[in-house]
Backbone as CSV, one residue per row, in Angstrom:
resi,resn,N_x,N_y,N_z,CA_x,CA_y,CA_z,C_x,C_y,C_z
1,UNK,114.203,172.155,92.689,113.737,171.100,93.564,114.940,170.434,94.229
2,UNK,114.783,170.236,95.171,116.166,169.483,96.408,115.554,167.971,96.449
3,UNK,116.131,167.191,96.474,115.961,165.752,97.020,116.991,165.966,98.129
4,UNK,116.004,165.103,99.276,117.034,165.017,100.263,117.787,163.324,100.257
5,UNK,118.348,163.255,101.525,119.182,161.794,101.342,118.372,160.973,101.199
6,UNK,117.036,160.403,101.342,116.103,159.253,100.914,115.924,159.444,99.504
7,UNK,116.330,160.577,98.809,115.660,160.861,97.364,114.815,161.250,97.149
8,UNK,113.727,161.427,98.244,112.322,162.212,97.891,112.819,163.815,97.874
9,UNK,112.346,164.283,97.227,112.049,165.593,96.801,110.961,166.772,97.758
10,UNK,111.685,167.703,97.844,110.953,168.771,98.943,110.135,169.560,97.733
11,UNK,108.817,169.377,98.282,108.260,170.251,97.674,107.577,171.437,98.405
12,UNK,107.418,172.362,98.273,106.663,173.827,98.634,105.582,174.601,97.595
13,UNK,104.529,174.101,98.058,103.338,174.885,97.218,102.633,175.213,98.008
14,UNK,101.291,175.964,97.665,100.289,176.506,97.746,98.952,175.214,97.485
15,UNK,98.437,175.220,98.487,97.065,174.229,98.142,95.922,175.143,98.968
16,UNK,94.746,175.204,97.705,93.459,175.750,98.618,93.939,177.000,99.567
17,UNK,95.393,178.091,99.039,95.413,179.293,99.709,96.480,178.831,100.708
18,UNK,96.795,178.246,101.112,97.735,177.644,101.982,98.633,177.005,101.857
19,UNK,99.949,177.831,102.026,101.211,177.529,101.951,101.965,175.602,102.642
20,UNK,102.276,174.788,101.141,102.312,173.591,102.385,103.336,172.978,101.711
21,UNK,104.244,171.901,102.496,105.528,171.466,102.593,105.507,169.826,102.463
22,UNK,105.968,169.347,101.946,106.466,167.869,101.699,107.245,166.964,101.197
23,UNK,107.192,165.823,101.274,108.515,165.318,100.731,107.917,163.892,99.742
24,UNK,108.594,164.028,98.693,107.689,162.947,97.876,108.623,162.176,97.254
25,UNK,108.369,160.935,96.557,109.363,160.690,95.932,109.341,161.283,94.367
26,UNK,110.459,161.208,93.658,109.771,161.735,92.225,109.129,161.361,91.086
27,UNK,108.872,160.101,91.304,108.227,159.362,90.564,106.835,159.760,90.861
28,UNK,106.401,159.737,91.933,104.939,159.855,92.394,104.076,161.056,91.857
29,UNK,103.116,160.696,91.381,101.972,161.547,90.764,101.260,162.688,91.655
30,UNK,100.858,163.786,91.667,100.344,164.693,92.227,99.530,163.958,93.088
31,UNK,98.299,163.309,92.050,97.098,162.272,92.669,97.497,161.548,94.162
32,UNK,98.411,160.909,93.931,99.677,160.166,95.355,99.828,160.879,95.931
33,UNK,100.131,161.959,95.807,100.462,162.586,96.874,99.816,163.931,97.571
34,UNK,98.473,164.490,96.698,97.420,164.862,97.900,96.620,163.716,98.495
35,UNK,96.678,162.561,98.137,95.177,161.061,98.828,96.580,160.379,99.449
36,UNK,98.007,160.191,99.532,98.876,159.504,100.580,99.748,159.916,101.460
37,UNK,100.336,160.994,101.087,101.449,162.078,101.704,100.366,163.071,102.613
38,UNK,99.528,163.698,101.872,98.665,164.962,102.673,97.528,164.364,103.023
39,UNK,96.940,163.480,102.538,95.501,163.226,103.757,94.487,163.402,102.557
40,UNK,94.487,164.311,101.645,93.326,165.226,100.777,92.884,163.749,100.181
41,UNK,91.568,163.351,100.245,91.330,162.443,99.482,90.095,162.980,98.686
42,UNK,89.620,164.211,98.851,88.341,164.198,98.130,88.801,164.073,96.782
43,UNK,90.191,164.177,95.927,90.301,164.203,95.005,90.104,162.734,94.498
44,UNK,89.571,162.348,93.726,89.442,160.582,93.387,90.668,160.138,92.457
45,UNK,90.704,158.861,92.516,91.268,158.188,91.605,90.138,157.362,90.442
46,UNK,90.240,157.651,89.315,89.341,156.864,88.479,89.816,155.878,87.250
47,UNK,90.758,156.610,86.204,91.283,155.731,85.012,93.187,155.370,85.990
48,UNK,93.599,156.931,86.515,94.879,156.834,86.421,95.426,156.674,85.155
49,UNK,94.746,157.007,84.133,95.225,157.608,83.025,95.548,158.680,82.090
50,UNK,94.422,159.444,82.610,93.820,160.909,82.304,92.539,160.886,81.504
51,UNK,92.322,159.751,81.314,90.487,159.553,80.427,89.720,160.012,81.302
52,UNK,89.465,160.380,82.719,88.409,159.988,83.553,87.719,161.707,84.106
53,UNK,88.870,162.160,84.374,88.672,163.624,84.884,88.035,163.544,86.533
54,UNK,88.189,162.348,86.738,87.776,162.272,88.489,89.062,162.677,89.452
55,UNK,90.550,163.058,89.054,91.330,163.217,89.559,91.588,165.026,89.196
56,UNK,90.315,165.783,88.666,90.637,167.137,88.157,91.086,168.048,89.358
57,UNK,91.723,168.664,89.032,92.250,169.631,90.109,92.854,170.892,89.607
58,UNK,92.800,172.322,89.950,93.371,173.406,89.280,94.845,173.544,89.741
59,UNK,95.556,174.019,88.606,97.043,174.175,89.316,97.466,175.286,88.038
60,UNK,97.473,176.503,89.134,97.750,178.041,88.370,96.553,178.068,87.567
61,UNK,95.700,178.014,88.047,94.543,178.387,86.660,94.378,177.747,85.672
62,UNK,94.841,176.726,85.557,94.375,175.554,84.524,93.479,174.101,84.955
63,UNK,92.947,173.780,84.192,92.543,172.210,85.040,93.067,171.063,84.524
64,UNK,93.651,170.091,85.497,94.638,169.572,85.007,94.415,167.897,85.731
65,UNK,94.429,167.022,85.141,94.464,165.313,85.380,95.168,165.255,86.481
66,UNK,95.658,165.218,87.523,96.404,165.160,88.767,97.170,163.885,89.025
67,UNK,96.602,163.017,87.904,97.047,161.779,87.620,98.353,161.653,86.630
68,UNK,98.668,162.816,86.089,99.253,162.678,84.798,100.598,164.193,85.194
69,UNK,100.283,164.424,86.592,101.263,165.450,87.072,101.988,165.228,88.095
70,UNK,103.297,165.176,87.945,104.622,164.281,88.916,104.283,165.474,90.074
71,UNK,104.101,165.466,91.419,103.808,165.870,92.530,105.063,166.694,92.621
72,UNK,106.538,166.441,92.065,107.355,167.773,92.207,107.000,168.685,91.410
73,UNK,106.453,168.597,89.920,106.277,169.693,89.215,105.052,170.648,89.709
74,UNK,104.273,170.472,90.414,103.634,171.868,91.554,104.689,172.617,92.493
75,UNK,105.681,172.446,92.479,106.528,173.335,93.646,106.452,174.419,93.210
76,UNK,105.833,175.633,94.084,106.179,177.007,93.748,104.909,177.162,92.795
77,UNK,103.808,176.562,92.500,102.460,176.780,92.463,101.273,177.014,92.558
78,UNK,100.621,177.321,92.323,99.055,177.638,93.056,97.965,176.181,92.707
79,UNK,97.849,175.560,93.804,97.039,174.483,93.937,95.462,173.916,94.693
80,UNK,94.434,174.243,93.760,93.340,174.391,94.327,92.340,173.085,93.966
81,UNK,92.274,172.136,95.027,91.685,170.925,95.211,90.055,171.112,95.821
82,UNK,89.212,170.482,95.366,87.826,170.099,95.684,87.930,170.393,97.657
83,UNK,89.263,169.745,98.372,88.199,170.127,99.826,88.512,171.795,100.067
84,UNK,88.754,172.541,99.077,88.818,174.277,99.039,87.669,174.715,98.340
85,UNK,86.618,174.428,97.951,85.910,174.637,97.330,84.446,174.737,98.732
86,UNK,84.172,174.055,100.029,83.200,174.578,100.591,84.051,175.831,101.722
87,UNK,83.516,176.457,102.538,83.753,177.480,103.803,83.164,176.822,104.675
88,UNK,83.523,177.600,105.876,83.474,177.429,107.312,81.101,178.107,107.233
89,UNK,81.234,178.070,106.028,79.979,179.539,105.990,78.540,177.855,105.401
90,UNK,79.599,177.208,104.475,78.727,176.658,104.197,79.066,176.293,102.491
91,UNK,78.068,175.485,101.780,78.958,174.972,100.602,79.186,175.730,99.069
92,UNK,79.691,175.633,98.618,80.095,176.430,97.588,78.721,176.295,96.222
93,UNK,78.226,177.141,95.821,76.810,177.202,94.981,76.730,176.022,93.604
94,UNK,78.067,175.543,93.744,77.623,174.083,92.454,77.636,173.183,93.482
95,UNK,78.585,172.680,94.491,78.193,172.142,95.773,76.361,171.910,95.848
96,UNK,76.044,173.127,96.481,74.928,173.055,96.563,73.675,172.566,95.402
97,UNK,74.054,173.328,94.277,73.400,172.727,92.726,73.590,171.278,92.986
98,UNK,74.653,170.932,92.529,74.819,169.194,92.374,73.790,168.698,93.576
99,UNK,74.176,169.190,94.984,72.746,168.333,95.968,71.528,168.512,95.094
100,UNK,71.008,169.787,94.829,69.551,169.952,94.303,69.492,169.605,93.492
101,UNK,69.868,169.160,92.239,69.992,168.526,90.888,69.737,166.865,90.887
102,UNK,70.290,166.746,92.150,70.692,165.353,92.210,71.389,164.854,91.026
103,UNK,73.029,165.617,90.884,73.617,165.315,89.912,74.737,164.686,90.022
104,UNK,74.571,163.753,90.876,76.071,162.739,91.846,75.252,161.320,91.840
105,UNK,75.833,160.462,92.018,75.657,159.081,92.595,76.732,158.421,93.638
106,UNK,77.143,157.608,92.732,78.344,157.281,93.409,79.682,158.258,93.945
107,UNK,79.911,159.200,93.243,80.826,160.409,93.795,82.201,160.135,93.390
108,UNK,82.619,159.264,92.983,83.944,159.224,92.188,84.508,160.331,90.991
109,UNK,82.804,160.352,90.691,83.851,161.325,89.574,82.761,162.903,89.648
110,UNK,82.315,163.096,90.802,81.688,163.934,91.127,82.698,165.410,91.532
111,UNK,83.543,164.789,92.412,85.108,165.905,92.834,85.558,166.641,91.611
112,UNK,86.265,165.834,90.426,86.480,166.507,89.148,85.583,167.295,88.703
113,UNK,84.113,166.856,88.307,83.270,167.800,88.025,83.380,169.322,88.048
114,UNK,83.278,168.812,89.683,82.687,169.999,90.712,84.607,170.702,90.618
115,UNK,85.412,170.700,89.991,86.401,171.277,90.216,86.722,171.925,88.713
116,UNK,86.259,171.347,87.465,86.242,171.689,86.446,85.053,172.847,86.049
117,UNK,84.070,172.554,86.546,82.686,173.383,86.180,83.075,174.989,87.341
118,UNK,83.862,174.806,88.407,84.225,175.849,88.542,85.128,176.914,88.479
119,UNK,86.247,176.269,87.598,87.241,176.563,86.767,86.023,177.369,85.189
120,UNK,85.468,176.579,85.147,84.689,177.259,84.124,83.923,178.897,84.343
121,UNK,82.962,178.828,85.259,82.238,179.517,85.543,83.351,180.900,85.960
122,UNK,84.213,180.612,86.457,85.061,181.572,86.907,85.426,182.129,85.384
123,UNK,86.362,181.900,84.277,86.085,181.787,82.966,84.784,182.824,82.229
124,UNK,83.901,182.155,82.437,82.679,182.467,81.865,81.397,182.405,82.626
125,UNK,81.235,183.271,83.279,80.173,183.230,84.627,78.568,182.802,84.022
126,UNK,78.247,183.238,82.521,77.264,182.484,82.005,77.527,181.516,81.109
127,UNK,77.609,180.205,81.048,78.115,180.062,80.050,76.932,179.114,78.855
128,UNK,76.474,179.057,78.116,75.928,178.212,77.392,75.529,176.978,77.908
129,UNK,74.904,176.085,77.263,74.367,174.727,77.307,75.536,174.161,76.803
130,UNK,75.895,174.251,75.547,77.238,174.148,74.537,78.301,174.242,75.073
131,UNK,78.585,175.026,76.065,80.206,175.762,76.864,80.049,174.563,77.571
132,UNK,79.156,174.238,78.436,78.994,173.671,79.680,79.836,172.006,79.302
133,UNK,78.997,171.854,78.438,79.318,170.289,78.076,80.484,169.866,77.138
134,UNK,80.801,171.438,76.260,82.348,171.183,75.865,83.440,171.243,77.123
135,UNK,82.977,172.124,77.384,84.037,172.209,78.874,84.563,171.025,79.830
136,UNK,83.380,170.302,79.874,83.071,169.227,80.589,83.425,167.497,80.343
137,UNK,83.825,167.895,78.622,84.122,167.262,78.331,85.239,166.093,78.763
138,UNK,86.052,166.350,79.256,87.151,165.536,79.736,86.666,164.809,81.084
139,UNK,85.510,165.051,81.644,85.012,164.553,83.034,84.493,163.527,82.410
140,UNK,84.455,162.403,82.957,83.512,160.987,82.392,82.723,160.746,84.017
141,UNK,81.349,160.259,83.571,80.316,160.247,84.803,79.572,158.597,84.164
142,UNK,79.728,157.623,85.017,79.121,156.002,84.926,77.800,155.699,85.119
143,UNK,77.270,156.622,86.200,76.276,156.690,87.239,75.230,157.735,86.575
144,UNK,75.191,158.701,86.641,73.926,159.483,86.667,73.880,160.377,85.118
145,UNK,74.566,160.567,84.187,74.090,161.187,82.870,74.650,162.429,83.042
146,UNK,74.457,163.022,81.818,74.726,164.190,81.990,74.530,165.495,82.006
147,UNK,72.420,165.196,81.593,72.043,166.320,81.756,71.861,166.854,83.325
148,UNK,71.555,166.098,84.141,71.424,166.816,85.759,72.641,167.377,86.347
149,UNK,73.883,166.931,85.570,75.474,167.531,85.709,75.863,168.968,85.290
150,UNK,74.523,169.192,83.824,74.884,170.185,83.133,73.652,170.838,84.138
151,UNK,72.583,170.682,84.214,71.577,171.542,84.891,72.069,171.872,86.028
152,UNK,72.929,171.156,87.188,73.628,171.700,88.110,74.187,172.954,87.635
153,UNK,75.508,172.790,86.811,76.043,174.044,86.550,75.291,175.387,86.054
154,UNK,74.043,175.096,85.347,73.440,176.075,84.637,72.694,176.794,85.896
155,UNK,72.692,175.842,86.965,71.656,176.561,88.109,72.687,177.833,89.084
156,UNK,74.108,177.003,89.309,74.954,177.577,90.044,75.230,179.120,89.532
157,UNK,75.217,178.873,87.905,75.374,179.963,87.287,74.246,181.246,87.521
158,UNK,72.935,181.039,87.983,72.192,181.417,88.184,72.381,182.416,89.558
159,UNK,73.143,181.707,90.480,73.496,182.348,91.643,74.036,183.778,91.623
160,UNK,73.984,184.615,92.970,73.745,185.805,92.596,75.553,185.830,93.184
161,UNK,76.191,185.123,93.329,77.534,185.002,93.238,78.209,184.236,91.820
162,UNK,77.370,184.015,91.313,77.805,182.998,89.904,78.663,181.969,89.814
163,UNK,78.406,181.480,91.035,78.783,179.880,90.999,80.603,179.978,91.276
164,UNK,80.961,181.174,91.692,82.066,180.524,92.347,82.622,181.628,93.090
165,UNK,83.960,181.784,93.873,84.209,182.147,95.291,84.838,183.355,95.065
């Protein structure tokens, strides 16, 4: 990693397939810097602690608090955020579940969800009642419960793409 003369740090990753460039400081959290530096806000802010899982986001195939990851340590990573998850075609099949489920309210911590449950499914294209909600575990939801969260996923799974891309 280079810091230039302000001290922010050049970073070069991969987000959602696409090669992208910035300069951060190093203190600043991943979270900071896809919702202030890049624009990306679908990712939420919720505890800023890592209790909440509304800041979930994949980085190399893991799912990871985005809150709790210094924005230089993605350089030279693979970074896949919630607004990579619909197409130009139309929305991605838990996308769509969560509408039909009506398994959102407020939407804060709807992004994580929907970024963890497809980290899963990719994983385990069927996965249990049991998988679903261990998996899920680290997502916290205020608003709507958690069976229409889990019936979302169980429906997506149903899809004749299995719920993810």
């Amino acid at each position: 990693m280079v810091q230039d003369a302000t001290g922010k740090t050049h970073v070069k990753t991969t987000i959602n397939g696409e090669p992208v460039e910035f300069l951060v400081e190093p203190y600043r959290s991943l979270l900071e810097a896809l919702r202030d530096v890049l624009g990306m806000t679908g990712t939420k802010e919720g505890c800023n602690d890592g209790n909440c899982g509304a800041c979930t986001v994949n980085l190399d195939g893991r799912i990871v608090d985005s809150c709790l990851v210094l924005a230089a340590e993605v350089s030279g990573k693979q970074l896949n955020t919630i607004e990579g998850m619909a197409t130009r075609e139309g929305l991605h099949p838990l996308q769509q579940a969560f509408l039909e489920e009506a398994a959102l309210q407020c939407g804060i911590c709807t992004p994580g969800f929907l970024v963890a449950a497809k980290a899963l499914l990719e994983k385990e294209p069927h996965p249990s009642e049991d998988s679903i909600r261990f998996w899920l575990a680290g997502n916290l939801c205020r608003c709507t419960g958690y069976d229409k969260i889990v019936r979302a996923v169980q429906k997506a799974a149903e899809t004749p793409s299995k719920g993810s891309k």
